[in-house]
matplotlib code that plots the C-alpha trace (Angstrom):
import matplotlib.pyplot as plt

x = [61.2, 62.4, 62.6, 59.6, 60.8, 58.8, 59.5, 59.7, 60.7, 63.1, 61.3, 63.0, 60.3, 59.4, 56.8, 53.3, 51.4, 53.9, 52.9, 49.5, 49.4, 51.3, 48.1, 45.8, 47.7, 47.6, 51.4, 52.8, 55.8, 58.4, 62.0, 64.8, 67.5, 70.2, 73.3, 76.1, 73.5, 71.9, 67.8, 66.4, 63.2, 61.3, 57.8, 55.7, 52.6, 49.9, 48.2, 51.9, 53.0, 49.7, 50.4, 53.8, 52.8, 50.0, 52.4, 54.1, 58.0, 60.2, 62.9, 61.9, 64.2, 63.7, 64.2, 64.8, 66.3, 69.4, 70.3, 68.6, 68.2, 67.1, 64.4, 62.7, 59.4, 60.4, 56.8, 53.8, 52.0, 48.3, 44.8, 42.9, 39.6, 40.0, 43.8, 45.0, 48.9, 49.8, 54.0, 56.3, 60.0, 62.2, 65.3, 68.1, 69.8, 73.2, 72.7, 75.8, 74.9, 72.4, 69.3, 66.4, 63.1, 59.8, 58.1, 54.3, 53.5, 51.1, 49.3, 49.6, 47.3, 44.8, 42.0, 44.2, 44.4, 42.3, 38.7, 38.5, 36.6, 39.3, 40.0, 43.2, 44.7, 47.2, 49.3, 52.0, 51.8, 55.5, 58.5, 62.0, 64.2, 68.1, 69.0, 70.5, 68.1, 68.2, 67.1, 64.2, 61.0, 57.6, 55.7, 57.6, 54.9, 53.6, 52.2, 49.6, 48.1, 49.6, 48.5, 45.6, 43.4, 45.5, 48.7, 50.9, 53.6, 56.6, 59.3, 61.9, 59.8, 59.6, 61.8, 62.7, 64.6, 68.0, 69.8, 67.5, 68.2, 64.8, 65.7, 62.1, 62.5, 62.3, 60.1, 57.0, 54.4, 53.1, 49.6, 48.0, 44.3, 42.0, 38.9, 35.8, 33.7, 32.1, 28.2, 26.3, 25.1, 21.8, 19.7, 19.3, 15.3, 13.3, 13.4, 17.0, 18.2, 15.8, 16.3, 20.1, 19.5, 17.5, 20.1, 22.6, 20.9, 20.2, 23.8, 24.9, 22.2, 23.1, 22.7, 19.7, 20.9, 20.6]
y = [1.7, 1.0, 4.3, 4.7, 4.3, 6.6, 6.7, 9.8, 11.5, 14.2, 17.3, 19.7, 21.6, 24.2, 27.5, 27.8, 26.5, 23.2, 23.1, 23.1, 20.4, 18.0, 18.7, 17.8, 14.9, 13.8, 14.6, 17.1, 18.8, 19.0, 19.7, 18.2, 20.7, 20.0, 21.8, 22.7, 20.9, 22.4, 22.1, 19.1, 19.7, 16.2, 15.0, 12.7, 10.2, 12.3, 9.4, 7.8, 11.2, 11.2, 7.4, 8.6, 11.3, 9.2, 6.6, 8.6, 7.7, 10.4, 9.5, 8.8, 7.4, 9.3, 6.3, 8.7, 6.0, 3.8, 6.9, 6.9, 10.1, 10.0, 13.4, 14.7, 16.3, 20.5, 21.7, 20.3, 23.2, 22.8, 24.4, 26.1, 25.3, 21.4, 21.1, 19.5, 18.9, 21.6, 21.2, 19.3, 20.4, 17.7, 18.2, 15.7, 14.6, 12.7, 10.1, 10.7, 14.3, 15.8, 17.9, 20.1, 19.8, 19.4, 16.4, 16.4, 15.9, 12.9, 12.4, 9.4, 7.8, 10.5, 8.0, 7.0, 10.1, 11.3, 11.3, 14.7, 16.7, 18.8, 20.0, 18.9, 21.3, 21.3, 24.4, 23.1, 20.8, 20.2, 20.6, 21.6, 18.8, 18.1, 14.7, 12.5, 11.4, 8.1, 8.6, 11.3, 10.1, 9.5, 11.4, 12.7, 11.4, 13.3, 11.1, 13.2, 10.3, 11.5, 15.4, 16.8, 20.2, 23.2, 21.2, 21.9, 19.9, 22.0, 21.3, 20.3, 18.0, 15.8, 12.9, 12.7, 9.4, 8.9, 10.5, 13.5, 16.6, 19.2, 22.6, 24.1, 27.0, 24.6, 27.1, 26.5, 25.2, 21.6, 20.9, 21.8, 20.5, 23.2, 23.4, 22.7, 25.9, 26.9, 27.0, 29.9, 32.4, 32.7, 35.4, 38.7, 38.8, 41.4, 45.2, 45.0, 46.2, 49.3, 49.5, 49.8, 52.5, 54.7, 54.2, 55.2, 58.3, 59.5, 59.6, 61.3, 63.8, 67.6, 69.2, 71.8, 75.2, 77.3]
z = [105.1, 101.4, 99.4, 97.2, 93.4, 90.8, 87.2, 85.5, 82.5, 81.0, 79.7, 77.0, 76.2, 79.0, 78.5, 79.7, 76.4, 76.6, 80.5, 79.4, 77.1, 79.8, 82.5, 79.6, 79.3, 82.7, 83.0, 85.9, 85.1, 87.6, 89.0, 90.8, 91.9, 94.9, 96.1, 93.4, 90.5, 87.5, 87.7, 86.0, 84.1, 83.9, 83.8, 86.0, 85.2, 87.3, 88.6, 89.7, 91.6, 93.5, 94.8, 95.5, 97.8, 99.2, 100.4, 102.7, 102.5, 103.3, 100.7, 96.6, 94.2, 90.7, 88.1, 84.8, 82.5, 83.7, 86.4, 90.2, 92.0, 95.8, 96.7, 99.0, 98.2, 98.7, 97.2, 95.9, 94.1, 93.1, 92.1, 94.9, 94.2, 92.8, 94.6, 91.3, 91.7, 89.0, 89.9, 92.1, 93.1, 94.1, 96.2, 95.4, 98.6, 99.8, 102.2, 103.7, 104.2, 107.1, 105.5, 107.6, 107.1, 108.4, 110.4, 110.9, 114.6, 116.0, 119.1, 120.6, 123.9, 123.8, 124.2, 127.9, 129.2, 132.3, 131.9, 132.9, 130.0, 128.8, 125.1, 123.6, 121.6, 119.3, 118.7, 116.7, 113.3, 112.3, 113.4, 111.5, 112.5, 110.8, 110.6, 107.5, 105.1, 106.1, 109.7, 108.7, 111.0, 109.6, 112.2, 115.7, 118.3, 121.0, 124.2, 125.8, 128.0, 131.3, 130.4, 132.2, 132.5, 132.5, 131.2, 128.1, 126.5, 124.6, 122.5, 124.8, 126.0, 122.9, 123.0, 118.9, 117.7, 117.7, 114.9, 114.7, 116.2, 116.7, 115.9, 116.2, 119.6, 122.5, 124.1, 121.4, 122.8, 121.3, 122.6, 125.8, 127.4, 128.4, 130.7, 129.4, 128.3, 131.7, 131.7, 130.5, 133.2, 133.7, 131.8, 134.1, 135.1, 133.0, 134.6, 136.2, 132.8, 133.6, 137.0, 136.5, 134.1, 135.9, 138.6, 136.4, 135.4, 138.7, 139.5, 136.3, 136.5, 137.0, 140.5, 140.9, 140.9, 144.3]

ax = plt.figure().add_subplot(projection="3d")
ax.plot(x, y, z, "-o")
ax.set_aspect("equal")
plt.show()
């Protein structure tokens, strides 16, 4: 997959009431920092960044004039209530150079797998994998067609591509299928409630003095 290419622009001004008139804007500050590199303050066309994310490539090329910078996505901050994107930070990688970072997990063949009524249940979301940036997977996928009630699939049993080494414990456990709730008992019939408690009582009570 070509790397995603998203304009942006430098930003010299920084301060909360300049930050402010960038949102009102429709502008998202941002910054791009790497190993060994000053922080880069720039700004990004709101509207542009949220395609950006949307599209799902691992790797972005930062076109700020005639220079090319290739991120990763570290943190996408944004409002609680209306999750506006309120601030990005970009990490600035080598190609040549390996890089951790996190890989969302995806079931695969779950509509295959035995007809049995269990709950599948996934325990784990991502995992921290180190590969170079060139090799970083979409998704690592998780077949849970041949699991069935009371199994579990962990992290060393994932097979993740070539070029990409899982550093998540091997001992965490992916996503396991559980047994349907069992059926409600029955409600007790009325006056066994009563008849246990006088039962009760008459054990507990006091013996009658001599």
């Amino acid at each position: 997959m070509a790397n995603y290419q998203l304009a942006v622009e430098a930003r010299d001004k920084l301060g909360t009431a300049q930050v402010t008139k960038l949102r009102r804007n429709n502008q998202i500050p941002a910054v791009v920092y790497g190993p060994g590199k000053p922080a880069l303050h720039i700004l990004v066309d709101q509207r542009a960044l949220e395609k950006a994310l949307a599209a799902g490539s691992s790797l972005i090329d930062l076109q700020l004039g005639g220079d090319t910078k290739t991120v990763i996505v570290r943190e996408v901050q944004q409002e609680p209530v209306k999750a506006q994107i309120l601030h990005v930070d970009f990490y600035e990688v080598a190609l040549d150079r390996k890089i951790e970072i996190a890989v969302p997990i995806r079931l695969v063949n779950e509509d295959t797998r035995p007809n049995d009524g269990g709950i599948v249940s996934t325990l784990l979301w991502e995992l921290t994998v180190e590969c170079l940036p060139t090799d970083i997977p979409e998704t690592i996928d998780v077949d849970v067609q041949n699991l069935e009630i009371g199994g579990s699939l962990a992290v060393k049993d994932l097979a993740p591509p070539a070029g990409v080494e899982i550093l998540t414990d091997p001992e965490e456990v992916v996503v396991k299928v559980d047994a349907p709730e069992a059926a409600a008992e029955p409600p007790a019939e009325a006056g066994e409630p009563a008849a246990e408690a006088e039962e009760q009582a008459e054990d507990t009570a006091p013996a009658e003095e001599a």
